[in-house]
N, C-alpha and C positions, 0 to 999 in steps of 0.2 A: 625152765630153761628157755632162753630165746631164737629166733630160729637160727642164730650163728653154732650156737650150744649144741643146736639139737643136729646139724650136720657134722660135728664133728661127732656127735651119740650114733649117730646113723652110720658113719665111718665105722669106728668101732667095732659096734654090734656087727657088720656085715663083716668085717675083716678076722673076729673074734668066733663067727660062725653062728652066733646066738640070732634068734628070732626077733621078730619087731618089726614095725613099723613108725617112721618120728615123724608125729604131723602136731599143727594146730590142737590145741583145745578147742576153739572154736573155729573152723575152716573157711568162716567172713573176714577174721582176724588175725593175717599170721603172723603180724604184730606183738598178738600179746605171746600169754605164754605155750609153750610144746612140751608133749608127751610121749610115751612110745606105749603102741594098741598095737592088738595082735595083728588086725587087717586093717586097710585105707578105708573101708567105707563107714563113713563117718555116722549113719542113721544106723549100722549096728557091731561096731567095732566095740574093744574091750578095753581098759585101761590095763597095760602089762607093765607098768612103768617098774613097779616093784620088784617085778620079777627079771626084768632087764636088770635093775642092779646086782642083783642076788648072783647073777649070771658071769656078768660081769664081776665083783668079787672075785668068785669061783674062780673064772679064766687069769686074772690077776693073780692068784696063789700060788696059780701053777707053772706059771713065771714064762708065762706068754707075751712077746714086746709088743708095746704099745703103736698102732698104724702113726708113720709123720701126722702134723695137723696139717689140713688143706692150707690152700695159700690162700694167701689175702685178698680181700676183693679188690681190684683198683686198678691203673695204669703198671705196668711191667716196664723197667728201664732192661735196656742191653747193646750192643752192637750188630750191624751187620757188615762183615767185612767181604767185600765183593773177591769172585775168582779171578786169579793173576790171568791175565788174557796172553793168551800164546803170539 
């Protein structure tokens, strides 16, 4: 997954109540691809990726809804409409 992927994984999993951490594979490049490890520290963290899914299934069966996905990165259009002045 990429790190767009792995923040909505991260969502999820925390809304879901499941465990994990979603970082880098390698944490020089978080470019490439992302995982989910039991803990952040990356000299001795675990790959739990597998078992984030399994979890995930699980919570999916049991007919738990799905967290919105975040918004999009980028500029926000809207208005601001000023108070009527007395």
């Amino acid at each position: 997954m990429n790190a767009e992927e792995a923040r909505y994984v991260d969502a999820v999993l925390r809304h879901m109540g499941l465990p994990g951490v979603v970082a880098p594979e390698d944490p020089e490049n978080p470019g490439g691809p992302w995982r989910v490890y039991d803990h952040a520290d990356p000299d001795t963290r675990n790959d739990t990726t597998a078992d984030a899914l399994v979890g995930l299934a699980q919570a999916f069966r049991s007919g738990r809804p799905l967290p919105p996905l975040p918004p999009e990165p980028g500029p926000t259009r809207g208005f601001v409409i000023p108070p009527k002045s007395d």
